[in-house]
C-alpha positions as CSV (number, residue, x, y, z in Angstrom):
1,X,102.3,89.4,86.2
2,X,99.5,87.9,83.7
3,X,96.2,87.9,82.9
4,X,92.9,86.0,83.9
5,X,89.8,84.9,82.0
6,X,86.9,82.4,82.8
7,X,83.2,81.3,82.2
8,X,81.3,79.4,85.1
9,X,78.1,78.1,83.7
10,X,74.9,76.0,84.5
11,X,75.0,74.4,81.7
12,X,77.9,72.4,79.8
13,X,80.0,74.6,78.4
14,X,79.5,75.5,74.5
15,X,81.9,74.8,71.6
16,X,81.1,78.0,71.3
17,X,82.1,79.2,74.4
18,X,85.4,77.6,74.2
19,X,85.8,79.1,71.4
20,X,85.0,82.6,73.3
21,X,87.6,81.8,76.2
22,X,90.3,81.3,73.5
23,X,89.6,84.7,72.2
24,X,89.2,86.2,74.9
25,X,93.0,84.8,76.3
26,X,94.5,85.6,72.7
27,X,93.3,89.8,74.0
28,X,95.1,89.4,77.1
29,X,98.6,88.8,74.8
30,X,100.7,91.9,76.2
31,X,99.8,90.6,79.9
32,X,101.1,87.3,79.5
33,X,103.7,87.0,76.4
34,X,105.6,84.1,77.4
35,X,102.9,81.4,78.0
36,X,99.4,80.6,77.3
37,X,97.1,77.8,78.9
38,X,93.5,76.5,78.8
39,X,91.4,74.0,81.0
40,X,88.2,72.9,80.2
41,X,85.7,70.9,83.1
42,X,82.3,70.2,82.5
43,X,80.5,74.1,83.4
44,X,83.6,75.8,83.5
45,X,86.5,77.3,81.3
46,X,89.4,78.9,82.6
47,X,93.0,80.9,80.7
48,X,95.8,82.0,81.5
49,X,98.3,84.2,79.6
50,X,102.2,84.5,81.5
51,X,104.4,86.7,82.1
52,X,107.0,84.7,83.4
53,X,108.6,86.4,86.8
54,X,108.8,83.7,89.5
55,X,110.2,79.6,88.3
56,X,110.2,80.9,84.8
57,X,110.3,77.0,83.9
58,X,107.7,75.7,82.0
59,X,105.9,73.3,85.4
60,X,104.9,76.6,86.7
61,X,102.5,77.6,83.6
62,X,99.0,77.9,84.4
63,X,96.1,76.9,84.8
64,X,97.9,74.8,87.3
65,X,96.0,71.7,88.9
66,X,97.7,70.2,92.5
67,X,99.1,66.8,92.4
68,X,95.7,64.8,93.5
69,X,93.6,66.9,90.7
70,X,90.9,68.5,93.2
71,X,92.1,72.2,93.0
72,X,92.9,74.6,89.5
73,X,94.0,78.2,89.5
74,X,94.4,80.8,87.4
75,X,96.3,83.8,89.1
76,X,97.7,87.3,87.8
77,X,100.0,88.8,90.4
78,X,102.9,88.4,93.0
79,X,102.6,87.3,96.5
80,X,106.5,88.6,98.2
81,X,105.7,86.5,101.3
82,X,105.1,83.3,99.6
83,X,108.5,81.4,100.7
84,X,107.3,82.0,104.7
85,X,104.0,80.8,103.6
86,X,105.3,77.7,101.6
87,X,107.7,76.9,104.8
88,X,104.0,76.6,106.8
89,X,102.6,74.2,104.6
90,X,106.0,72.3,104.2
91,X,106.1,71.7,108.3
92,X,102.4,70.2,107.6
93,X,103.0,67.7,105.5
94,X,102.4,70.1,101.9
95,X,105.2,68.9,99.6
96,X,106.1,71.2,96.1
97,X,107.1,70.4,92.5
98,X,107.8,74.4,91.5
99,X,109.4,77.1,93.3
100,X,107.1,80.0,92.7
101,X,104.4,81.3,94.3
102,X,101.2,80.1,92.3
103,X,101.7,76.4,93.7
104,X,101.9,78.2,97.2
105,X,98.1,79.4,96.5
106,X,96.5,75.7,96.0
107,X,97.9,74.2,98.6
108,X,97.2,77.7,101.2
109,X,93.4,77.4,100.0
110,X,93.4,74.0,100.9
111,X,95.1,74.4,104.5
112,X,93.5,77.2,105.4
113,X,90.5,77.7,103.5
114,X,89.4,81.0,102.5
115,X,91.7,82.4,105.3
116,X,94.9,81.7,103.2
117,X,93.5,85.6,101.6
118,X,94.5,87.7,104.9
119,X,98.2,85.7,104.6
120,X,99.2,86.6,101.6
121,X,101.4,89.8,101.1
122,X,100.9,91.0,97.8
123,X,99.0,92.2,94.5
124,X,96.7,89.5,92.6
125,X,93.3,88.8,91.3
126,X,92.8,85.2,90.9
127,X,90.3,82.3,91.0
128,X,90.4,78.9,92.2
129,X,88.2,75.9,91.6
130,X,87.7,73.2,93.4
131,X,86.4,70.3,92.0
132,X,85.5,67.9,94.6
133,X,82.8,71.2,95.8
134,X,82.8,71.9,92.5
135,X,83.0,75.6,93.7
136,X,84.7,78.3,92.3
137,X,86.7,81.4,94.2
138,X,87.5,84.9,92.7
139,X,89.0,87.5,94.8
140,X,91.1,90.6,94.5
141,X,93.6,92.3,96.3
142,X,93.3,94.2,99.0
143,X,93.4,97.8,97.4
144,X,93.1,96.5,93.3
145,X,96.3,97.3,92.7
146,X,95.5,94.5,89.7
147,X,92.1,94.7,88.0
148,X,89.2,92.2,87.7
149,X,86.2,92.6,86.2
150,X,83.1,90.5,85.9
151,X,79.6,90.2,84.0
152,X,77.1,88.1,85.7
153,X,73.8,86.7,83.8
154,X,71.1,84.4,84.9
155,X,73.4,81.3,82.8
156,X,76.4,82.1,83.2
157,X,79.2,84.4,84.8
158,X,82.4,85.5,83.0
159,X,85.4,87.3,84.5
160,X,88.6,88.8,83.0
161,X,91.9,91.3,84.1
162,X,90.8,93.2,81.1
163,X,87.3,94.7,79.7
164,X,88.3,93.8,76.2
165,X,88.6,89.8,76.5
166,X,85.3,90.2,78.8
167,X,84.0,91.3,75.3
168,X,84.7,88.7,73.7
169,X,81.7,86.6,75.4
170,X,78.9,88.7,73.2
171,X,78.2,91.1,76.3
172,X,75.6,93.5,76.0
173,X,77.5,96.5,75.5
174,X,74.9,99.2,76.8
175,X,76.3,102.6,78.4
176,X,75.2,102.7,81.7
177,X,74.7,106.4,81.8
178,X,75.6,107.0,85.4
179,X,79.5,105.8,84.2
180,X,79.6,108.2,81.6
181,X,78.2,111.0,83.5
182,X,81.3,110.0,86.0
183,X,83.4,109.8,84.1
184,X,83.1,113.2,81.9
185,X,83.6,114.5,85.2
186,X,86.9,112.9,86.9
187,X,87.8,111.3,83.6
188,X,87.5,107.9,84.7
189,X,85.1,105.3,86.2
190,X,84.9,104.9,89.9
191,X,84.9,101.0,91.0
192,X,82.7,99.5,91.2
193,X,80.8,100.1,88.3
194,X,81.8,100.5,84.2
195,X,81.1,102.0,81.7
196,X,79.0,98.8,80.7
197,X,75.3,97.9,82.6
198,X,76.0,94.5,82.3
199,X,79.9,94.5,83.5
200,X,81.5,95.8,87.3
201,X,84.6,95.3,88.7
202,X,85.5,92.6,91.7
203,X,85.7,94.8,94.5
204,X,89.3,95.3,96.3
205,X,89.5,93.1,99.3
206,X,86.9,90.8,98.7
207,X,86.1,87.5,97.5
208,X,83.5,85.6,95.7
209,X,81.9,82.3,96.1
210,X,80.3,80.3,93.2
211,X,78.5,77.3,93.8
212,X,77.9,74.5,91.5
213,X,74.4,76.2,90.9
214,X,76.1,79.7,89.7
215,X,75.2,81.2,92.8
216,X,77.3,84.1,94.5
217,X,78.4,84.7,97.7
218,X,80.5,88.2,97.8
219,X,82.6,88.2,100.9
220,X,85.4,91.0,102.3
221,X,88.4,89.5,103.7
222,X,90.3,92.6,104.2
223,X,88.8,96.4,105.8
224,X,91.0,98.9,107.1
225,X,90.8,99.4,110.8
226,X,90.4,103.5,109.9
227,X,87.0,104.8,110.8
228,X,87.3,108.4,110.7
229,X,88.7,108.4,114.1
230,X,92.5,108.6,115.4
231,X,93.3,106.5,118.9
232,X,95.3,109.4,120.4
233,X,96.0,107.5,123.0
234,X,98.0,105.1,121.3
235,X,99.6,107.5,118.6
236,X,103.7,107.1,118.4
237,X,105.9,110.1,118.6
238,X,106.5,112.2,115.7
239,X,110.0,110.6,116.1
240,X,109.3,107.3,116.6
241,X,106.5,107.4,113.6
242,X,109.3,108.3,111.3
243,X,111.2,105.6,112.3
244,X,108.4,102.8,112.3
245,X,107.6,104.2,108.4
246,X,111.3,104.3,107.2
247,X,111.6,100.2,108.6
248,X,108.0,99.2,107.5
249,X,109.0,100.7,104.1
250,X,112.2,98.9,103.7
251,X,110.8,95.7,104.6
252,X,107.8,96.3,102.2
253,X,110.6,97.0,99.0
254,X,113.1,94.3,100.5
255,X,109.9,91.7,99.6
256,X,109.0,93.2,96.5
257,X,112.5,92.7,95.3
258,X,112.2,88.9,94.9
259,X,112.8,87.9,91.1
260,X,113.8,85.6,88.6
261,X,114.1,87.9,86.0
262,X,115.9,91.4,86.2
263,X,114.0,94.1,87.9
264,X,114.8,98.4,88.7
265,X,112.9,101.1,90.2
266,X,110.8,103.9,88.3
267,X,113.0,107.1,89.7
268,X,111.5,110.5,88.6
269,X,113.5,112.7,90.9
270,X,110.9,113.5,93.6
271,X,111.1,112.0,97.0
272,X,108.7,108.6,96.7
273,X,110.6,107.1,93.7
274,X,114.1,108.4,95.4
275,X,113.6,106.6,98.9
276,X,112.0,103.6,97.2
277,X,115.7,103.4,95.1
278,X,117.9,104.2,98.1
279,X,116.0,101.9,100.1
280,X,116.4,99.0,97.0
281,X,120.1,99.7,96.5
282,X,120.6,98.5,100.0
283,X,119.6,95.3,99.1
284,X,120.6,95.1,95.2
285,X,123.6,95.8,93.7
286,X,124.1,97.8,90.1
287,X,120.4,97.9,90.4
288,X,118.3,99.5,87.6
289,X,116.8,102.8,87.3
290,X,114.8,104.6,84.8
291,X,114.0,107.9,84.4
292,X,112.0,110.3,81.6
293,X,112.9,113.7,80.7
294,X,111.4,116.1,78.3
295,X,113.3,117.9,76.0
296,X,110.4,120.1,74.8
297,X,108.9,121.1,78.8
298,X,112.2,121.5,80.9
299,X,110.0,122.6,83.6
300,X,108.9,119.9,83.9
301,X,111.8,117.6,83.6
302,X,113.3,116.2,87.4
303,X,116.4,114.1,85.5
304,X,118.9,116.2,87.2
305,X,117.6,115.1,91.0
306,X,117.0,111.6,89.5
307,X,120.8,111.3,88.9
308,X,121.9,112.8,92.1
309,X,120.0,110.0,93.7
310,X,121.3,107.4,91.1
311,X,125.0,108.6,91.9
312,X,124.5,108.4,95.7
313,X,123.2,104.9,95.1
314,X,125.3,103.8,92.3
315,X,123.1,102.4,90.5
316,X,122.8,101.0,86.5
317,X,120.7,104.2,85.7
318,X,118.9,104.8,82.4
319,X,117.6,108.3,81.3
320,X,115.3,108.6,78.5
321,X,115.2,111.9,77.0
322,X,111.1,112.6,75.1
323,X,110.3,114.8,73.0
324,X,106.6,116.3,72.2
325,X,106.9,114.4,69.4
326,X,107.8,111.0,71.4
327,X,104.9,111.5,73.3
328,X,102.3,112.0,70.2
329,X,104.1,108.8,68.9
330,X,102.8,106.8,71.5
331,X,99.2,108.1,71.1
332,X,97.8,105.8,68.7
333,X,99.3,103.1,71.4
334,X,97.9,104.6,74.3
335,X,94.5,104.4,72.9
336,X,94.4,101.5,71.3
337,X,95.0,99.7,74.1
338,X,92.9,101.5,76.4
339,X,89.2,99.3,76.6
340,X,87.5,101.3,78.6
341,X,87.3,105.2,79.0
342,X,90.0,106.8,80.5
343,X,91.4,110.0,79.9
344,X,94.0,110.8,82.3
345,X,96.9,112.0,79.5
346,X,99.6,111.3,82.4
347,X,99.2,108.2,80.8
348,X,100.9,108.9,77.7
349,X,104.3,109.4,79.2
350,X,103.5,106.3,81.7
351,X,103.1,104.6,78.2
352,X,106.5,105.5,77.1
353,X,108.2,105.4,80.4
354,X,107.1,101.6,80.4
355,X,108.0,100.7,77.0
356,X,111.9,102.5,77.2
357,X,112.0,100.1,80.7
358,X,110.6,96.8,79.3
359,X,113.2,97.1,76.9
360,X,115.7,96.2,80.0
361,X,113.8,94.4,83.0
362,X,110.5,92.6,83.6
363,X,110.1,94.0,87.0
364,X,110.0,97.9,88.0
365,X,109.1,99.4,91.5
366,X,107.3,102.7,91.7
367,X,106.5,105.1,93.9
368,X,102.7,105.3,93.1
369,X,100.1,105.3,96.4
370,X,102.8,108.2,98.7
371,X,100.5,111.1,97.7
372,X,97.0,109.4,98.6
373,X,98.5,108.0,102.0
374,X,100.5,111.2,103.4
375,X,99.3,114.0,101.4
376,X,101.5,114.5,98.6
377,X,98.9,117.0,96.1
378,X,98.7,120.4,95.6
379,X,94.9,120.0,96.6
380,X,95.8,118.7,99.8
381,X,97.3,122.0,100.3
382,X,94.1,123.5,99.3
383,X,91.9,121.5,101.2
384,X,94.6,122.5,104.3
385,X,93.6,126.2,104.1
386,X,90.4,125.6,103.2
387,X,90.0,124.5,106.9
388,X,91.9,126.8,108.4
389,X,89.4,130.0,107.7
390,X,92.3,132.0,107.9
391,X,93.4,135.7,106.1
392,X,94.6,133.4,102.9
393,X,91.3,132.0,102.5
394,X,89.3,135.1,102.9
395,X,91.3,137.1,100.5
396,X,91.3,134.2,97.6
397,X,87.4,134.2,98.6
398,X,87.3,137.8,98.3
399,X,88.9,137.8,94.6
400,X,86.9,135.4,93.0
401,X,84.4,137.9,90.7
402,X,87.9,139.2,89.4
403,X,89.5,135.7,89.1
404,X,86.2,134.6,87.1
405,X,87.0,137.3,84.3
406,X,91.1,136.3,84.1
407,X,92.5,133.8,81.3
408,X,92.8,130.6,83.0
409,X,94.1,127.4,81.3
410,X,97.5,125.2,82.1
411,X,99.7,126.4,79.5
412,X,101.5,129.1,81.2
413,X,102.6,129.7,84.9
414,X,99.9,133.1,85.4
415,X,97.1,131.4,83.5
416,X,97.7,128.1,85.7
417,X,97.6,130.3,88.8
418,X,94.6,131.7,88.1
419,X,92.7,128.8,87.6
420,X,94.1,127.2,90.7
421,X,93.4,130.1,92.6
422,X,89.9,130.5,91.0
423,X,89.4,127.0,91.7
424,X,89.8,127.2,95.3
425,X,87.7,130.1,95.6
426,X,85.0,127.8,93.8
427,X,85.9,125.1,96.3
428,X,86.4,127.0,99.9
429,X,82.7,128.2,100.4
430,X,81.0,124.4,99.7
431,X,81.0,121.4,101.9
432,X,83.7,118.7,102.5
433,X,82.2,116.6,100.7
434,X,81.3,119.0,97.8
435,X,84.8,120.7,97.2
436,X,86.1,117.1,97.6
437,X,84.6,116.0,94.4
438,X,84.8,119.4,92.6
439,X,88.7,119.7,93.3
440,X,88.8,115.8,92.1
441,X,86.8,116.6,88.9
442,X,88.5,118.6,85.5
443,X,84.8,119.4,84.4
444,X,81.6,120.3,87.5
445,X,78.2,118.4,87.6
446,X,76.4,121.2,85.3
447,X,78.1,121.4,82.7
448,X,78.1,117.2,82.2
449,X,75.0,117.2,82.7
450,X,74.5,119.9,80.0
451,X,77.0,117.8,77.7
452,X,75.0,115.0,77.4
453,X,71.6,114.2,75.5
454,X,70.2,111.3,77.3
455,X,70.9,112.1,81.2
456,X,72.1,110.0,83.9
457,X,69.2,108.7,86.4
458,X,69.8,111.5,89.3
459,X,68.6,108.8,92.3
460,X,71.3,105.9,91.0
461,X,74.1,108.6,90.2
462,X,73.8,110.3,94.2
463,X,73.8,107.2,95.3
464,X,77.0,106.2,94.2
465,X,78.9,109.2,94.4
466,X,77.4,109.3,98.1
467,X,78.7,106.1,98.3
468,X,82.2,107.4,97.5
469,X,82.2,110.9,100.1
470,X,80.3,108.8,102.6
471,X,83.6,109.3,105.3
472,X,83.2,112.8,104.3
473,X,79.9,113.9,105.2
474,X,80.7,114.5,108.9
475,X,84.3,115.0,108.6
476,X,86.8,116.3,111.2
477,X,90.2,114.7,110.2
478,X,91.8,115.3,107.4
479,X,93.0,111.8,107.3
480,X,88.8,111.3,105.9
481,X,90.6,112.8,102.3
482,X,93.4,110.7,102.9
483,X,90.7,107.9,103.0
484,X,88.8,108.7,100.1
485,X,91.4,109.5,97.8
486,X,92.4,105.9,98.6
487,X,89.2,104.5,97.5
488,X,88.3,107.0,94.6
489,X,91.1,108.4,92.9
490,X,94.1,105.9,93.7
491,X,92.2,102.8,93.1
492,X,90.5,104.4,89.7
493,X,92.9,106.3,88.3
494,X,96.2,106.0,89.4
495,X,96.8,102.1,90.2
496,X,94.3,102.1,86.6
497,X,97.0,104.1,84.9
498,X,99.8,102.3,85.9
499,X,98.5,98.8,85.2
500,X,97.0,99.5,82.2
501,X,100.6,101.4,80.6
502,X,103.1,99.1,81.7
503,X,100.7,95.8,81.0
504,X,100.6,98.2,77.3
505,X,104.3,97.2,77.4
506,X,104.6,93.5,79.1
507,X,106.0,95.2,82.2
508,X,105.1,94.1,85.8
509,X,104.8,97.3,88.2
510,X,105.3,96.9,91.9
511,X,104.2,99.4,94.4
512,X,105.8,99.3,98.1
513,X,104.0,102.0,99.2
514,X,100.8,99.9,99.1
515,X,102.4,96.9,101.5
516,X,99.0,96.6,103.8
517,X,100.7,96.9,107.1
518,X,102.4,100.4,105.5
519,X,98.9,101.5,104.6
520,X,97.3,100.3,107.7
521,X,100.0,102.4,109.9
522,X,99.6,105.4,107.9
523,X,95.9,105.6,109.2
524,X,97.2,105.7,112.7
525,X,98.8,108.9,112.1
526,X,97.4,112.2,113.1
527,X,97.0,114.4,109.5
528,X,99.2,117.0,111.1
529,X,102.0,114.3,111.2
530,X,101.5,114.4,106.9
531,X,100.5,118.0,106.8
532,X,100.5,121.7,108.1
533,X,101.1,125.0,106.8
534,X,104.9,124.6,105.5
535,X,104.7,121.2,104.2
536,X,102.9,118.3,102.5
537,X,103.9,114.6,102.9
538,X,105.8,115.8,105.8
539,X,106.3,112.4,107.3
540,X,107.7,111.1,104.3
541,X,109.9,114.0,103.6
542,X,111.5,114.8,107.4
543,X,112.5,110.7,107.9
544,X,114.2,110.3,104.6
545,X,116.3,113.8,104.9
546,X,118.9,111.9,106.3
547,X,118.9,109.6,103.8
548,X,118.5,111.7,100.5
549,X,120.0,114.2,98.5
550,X,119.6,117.5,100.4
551,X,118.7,118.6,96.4
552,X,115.7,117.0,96.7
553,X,114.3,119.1,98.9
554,X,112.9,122.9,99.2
555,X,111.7,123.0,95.7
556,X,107.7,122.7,94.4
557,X,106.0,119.7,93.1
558,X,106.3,119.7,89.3
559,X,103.8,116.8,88.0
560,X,103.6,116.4,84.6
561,X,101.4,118.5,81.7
562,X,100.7,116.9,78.5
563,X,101.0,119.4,75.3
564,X,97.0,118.8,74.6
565,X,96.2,121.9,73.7
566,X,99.1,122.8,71.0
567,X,98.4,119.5,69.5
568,X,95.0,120.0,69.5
569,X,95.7,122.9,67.5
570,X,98.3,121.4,65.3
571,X,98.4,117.6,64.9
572,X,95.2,116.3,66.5
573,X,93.1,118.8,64.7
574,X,91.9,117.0,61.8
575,X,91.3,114.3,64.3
576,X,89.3,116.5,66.2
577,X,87.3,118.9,63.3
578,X,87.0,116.0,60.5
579,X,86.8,112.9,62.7
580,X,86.3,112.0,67.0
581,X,84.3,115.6,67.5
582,X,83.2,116.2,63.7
583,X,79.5,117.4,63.8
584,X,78.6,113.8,61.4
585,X,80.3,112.0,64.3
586,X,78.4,113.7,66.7
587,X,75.3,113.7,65.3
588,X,75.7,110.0,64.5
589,X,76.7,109.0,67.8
590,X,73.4,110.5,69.4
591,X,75.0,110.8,73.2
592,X,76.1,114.3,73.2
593,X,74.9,118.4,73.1
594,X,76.4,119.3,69.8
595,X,76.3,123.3,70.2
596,X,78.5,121.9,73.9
597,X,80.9,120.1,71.7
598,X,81.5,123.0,69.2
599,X,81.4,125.4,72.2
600,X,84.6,123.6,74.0
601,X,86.3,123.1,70.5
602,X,85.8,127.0,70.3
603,X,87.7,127.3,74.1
604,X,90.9,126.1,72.3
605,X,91.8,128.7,70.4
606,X,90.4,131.7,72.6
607,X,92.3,133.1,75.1
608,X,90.3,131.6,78.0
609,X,90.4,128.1,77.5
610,X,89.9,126.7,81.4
611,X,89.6,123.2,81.0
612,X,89.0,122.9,77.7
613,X,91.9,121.1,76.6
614,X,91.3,118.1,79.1
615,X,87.0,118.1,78.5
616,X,88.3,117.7,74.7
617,X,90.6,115.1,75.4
618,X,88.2,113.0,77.9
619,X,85.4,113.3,74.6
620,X,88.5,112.4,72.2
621,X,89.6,109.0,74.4
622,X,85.7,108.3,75.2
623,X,84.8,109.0,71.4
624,X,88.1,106.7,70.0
625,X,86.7,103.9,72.0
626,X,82.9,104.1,70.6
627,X,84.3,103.8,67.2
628,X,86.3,100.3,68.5
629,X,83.8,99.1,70.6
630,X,80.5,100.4,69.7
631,X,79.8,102.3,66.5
């Protein structure tokens, strides 16, 4: 795991710019701790920083150049496959001074050409250039499980893993106020656009092509074969499906366990992290496993299962126990490091999950990606009996004037259950597409809208978010939510959170659920195969009963709440009254409705707050990153 930066120009590069690169490298420290390298050619500067994982010896730093000096990479991932792939290129002639997988990657591109992309099985955004065609190729993963962004201008074009060495090259940092309209809503930025005009994201499965000239080709190299439409001809038993998933799933953690350094599993307690470590400790012995509980919310705290699975498997298990106060320690962190707005406070305790871990391996599998694929949410469950028209629906339908006048908020189990309930009664009378991205959203359209002073151009922002229902406008699977919450929420907010915390700590994350075979079967399936009216993920939980605690089972999906709002009203209110949402900084800041702000500040203390407590924290995240990056 590392990080990326580079600058392709027309023109020689600059002192200057050198200058930049090193910056910009110097930002990326907690991706790469262990090494750093430069290489400078004529119209083109490229950096590495390392996290060392595979042939931690120094001949495996980067950039790396091939033995005859035509090809240089920079590359910030794993690929698990790379020892089949190396056998390949031995058999034609390819010979190898390092054992890793990064000298894999030169000599691939050069055998195969861009082709070498569909072989590899693995996360990575990287970029190659090749001197002799002085060209110079970018791509990304298939799903961006690792980020890459990029700012394109008529002399040059810069690219980074992380918006704040991007920065570094004196980029135009204008809102683009589609982002920010976005992102107020789902509290973070869809690919792939930013919150910066001038700055997008490489898209997942792609690749681009720059010339000596600077010009761009943008090419896909990977597209899932789903299409809104199951072959029902061709669908496996309900039997045999669970058997293809539990051995596709296997293989996918057996790769993802190759390691130089020591490595565990995330293990919360629910089923995704549990299989993932039974399925590892098959293959490792005394492996590691980490877990978080919270003192202060034993509701929400699954260490109990976690250690019934850790006992079964016998594994070298670590709990660590957080308080409230824990998690408001790593606040300051969390933001600091965060360089572009994102407000998903699940990231807090991923934050201090990822620090406690670093502390004992390099290398931790999770469990992320099981919910998107199978249908693992609460609001799956709502979108299931939102399509059934049946008596549940009509009644929650029925009960919505009374549910508009009840307390709603997250800080209690009736007040939560009104606002779900309320919520779906919103939700069950619109379109797909419309209760889709109300049910993905903590704050609706108007009242964004009526947040902000200078208002997002209507045409650009329906185009995009158009662009991210499209499978959903004539929808009649529910595999077409499985789909989107692929492309929307996984890739922006989950896969976002987890890089962003455990790179925060120096800590390479690896996700077997997102193994592109396992994802390409999964959109096989029929949706009743992952859900019906008893059970979600039901794929997922019937073929590991056998295999798990029966403990594990029968009980309700906890999730995680972060104490926002009693902080808000103890420890982060000076932050919020006298600094972030004070009327000076509002006023100063010119972007949003002031009599809004004080209205939501007002929700927290009333005894209705809805969603105050996560519209405050979204302004609080956007507004501590204004005052680093902008004001």
């Amino acid at each position: 795991m590392c990080g990326i930066v580079g600058i392709s120009s027309k023109l020689p590069i600059t002192d200057a710019e050198w200058v930049q690169l090193k910056n910009a490298s110097d930002r990326l420290q907690k991706r790469g701790p262990d090494n750093s390298g430069l290489k400078r050619f004529e119209r083109l500067g490229l950096a590495h920083r390392r996290l060392s994982i595979l042939d931690t010896t120094a001949s495996a730093n980067q950039p790396m150049t091939d033995l005859i000096g035509r090809y240089t990479i920079i590359f910030n991932g794993e690929i698990y496959n790379y020892k089949r792939i190396r056998s390949d290129l031995e058999k034609d002639g390819y010979s190898f001074s390092t054992t890793g997988d990064t000298e894999v990657l030169i000599h691939a591109y050069d055998r195969y050409g861009t082709a070498f992309l569909n072989k590899l099985n693995g996360f990575f955004a990287l970029a190659i250039y090749d001197q002799v065609e002085g060209s110079l190729l970018i791509a990304r993963d298939r799903f961006g499980i690792k980020p890459l962004l990029i700012s394109i201008s008529e002399d040059r074009i810069v690219f980074a893993s992380e918006m704040k060495a991007l920065l570094e090259f004196d980029i135009a940092r204008e809102i683009d106020h589609s982002s920010l309209y976005t992102y107020l809503q789902l509290n973070y930025i869809p690919e792939p656009h930013s919150i910066f005009k001038d700055v997008k994201k490489v898209e997942p499965g792609h690749y681009l092509i720059i010339n000596d000239q600077n010009k761009i080709q943008k090419i896909p190299f990977y597209q899932s074969n789903y299409s809104g439409d199951i072959d029902y001809q061709s669908v496996p038993s309900y039997e045999e499906a669970q058997e293809t998933f539990i051995s596709l799933l296997e293989d996918s953690v057996q790769q993802r366990l190759v390691s130089d350094v020591p490595l565990g599993t995330f293990l919360s307690g629910g089923i995704d992290s549990s299989l993932i470590t039974t399925l590892a400790s098959r293959h490792v012995k005394n492996l590691n496993t980490f877990s978080i509980g919270f003192k202060d919310n034993p509701h929400f705290d699954e260490t109990e299962y976690a250690l019934l699975v850790a006992k079964k498997c016998k594994t070298n298990h670590h709990v660590f126990s957080l308080t409230n106060d824990d998690l408001f320690q790593s606040l300051e962190h969390t933001l600091n490091y965060i360089d572009e707005p994102f407000a998903d406070s699940s990231a807090l305790a991923v934050n201090a999950l990822s620090n406690e871990t670093a502390k004992h391996v390099k290398v931790a599998l999770s469990g992320d990606g099981a919910d998107e694929l199978f249908a693992g949410y609460n609001k799956h469950r709502g979108e299931f009996y939102s399509r059934q028209k049946g008596i549940k629906r009509f009644l929650i339908e029925k009960m919505k004037p009374i549910l508009e006048s009840m307390p709603k908020s997250r800080d209690s189990k009736l007040t939560n259950l009104f606002r779900k309930l309320h919520r779906f009664s919103e939700g069950s009378s619109l379109s797909q597409s419309e209760r889709y991205w109300l049910w993905a959203s903590l704050m609706n359209e108007a009242d964004a809208a009526n947040l902000m002073l200078k208002k997002a151009k209507p045409d650009v922002y329906l185009k995009r978010k158009n662009q991210h229902l499209s499978i959903l406008a004539n929808s009649t699977d529910f595999n077409d939510v499985l789909f989107t919450d692929v492309k929307l929420v996984l890739l922006g907010d989950m896969l976002r959170k987890v890089d962003l915390m455990s790179m925060a700590n120096s800590l390479e994350v690896r996700t077997p659920f997102l193994d592109h075979r396992l994802v390409d079967f999964a959109f096989t399936l029929p949706s009743q195969y992952k859900i019906d009216s008893k059970m979600t993920k039901r794929i997922v939980q019937d073929a590991s009963k056998n295999i798990l605690p029966a403990e594990l089972y029968n009980r309700p999906k906890k999730g995680f709440e972060v104490p926002l709002l009693n902080w808000f009203n103890r420890e982060l209110k000076s932050l919020i009254f006298d600094d972030l949402l004070s009327e000076s900084f509002i006023k100063n800041q010119n972007l949003f409705n002031l009599s809004y702000v004080n209205n939501l500040k007002d929700q927290l203390t009333s005894i209705n707050p809805k969603e105050a407590q996560g519209n405050i924290w979204a302004l609080l995240v956007f507004n501590s990153w204004w005052k680093r990056y902008i004001g």
